[in-house]
C-alpha positions as CSV (number, residue, x, y, z in Angstrom):
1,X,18.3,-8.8,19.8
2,X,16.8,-6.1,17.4
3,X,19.7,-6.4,14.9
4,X,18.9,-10.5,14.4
5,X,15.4,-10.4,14.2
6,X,13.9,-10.9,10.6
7,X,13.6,-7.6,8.5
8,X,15.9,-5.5,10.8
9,X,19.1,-4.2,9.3
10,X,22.3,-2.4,11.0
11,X,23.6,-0.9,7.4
12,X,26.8,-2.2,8.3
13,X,27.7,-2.8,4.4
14,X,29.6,-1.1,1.7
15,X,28.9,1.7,-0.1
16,X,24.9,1.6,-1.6
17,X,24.5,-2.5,-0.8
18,X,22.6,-1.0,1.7
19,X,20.1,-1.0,-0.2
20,X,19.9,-4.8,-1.3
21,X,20.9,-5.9,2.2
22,X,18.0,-4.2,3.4
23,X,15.4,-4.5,1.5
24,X,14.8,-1.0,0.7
25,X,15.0,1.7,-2.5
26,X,15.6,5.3,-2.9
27,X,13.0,6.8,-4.5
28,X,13.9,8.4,-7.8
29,X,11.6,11.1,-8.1
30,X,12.5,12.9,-4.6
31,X,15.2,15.6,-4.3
32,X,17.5,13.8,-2.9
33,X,18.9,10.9,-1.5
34,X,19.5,8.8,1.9
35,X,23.2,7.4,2.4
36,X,25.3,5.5,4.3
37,X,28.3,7.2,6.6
38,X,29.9,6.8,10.0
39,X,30.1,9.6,12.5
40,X,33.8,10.7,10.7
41,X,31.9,11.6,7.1
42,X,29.1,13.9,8.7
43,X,30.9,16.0,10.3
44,X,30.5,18.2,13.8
45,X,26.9,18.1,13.8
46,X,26.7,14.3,14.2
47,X,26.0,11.4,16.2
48,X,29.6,10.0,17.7
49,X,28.6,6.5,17.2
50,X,25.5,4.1,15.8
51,X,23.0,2.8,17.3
52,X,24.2,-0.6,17.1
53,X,25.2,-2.2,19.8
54,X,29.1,-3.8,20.1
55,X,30.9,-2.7,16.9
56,X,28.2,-1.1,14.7
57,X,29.7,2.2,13.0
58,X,27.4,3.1,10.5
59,X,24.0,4.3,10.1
60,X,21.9,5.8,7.2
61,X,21.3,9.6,6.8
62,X,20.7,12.4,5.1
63,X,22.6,15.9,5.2
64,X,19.3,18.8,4.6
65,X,21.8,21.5,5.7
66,X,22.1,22.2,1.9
67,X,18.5,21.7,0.7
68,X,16.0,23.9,0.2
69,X,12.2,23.8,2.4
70,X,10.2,21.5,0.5
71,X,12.8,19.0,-0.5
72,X,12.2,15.3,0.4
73,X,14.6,12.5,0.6
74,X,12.7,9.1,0.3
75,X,13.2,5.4,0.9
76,X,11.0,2.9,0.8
77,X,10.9,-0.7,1.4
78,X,11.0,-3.5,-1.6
79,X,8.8,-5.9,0.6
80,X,5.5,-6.1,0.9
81,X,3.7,-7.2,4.3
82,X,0.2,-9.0,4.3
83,X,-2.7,-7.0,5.6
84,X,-2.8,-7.2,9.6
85,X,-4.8,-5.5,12.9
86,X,-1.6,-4.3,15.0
87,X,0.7,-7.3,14.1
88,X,3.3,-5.0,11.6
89,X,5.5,-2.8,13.7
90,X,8.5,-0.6,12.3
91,X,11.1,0.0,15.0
92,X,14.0,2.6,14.2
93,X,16.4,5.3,16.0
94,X,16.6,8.4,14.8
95,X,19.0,11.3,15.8
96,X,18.3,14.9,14.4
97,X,20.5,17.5,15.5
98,X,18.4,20.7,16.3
99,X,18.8,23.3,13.2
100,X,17.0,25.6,10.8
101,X,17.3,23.4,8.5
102,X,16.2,20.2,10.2
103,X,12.9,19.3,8.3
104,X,10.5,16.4,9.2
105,X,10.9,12.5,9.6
106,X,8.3,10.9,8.8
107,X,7.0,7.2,8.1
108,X,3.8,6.3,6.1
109,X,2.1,2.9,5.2
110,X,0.8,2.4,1.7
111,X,-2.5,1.1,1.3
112,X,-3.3,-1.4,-1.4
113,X,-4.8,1.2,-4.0
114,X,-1.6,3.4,-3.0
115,X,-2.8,6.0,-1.1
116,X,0.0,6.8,1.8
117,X,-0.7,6.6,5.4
118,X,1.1,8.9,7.8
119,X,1.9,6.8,10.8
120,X,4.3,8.9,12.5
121,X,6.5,11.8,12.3
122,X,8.6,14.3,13.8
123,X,10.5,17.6,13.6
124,X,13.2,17.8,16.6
125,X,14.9,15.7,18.7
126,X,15.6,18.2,21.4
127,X,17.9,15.6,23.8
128,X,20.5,15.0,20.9
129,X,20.9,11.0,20.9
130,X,19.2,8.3,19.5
């Protein structure tokens, strides 16, 4: 149901035509970036299969084993959404395997004058699945 529903995407695609499929950007001035892989690329620490249900194999994700405290990886989305009272919901799964190095997820709205909301966030996902 989720993955037909307009807006949603399954980042079953190629290479970066995630990003065009849907609807989002990396954002250039962050330390680095979000990608596309199945659970082969990622390695031991990794989910063993997408979120997705029947055939879905890929997901998006970023490796912070290598960065330093401080980095941020950052996507945002290319459409805009009209001004609403609890009608606008983001839905997502997220897997975050437990590590020094895990830093923070976090999603934030952007007000018309640009100022960023923080709407939710977190730093562990202690039951290791999505």
């Amino acid at each position: 149901y989720y993955t037909s529903i307009p807006g949603s995407c399954n980042f079953e695609t190629q290479d970066q035509e995630w990003t065009t499929v849907c609807g989002l950007t990396q954002d250039t001035s962050d330390a680095f970036d979000w990608n596309i892989s199945n659970s082969t690329v990622t390695g031991q620490t990794h989910p063993h299969t997408d979120h997705t249900p029947g055939k879905g194999q890929r997901f998006l994700y970023v490796n912070s084993s290598t960065q330093k405290e401080g980095n941020r990886a950052r996507i945002t989305t290319t459409k805009f959404f009209p001004p609403s009272l609890g009608v606008c919901r983001v839905r997502f799964w997220f897997w975050m395997f437990p590590s020094r190095q895990t830093g923070v997820l976090k999603v934030y709205t952007v007000e018309e004058h640009g100022m960023d909301i923080l709407m939710w966030s977190s730093s562990r996902n202690e039951e290791n699945k999505w």
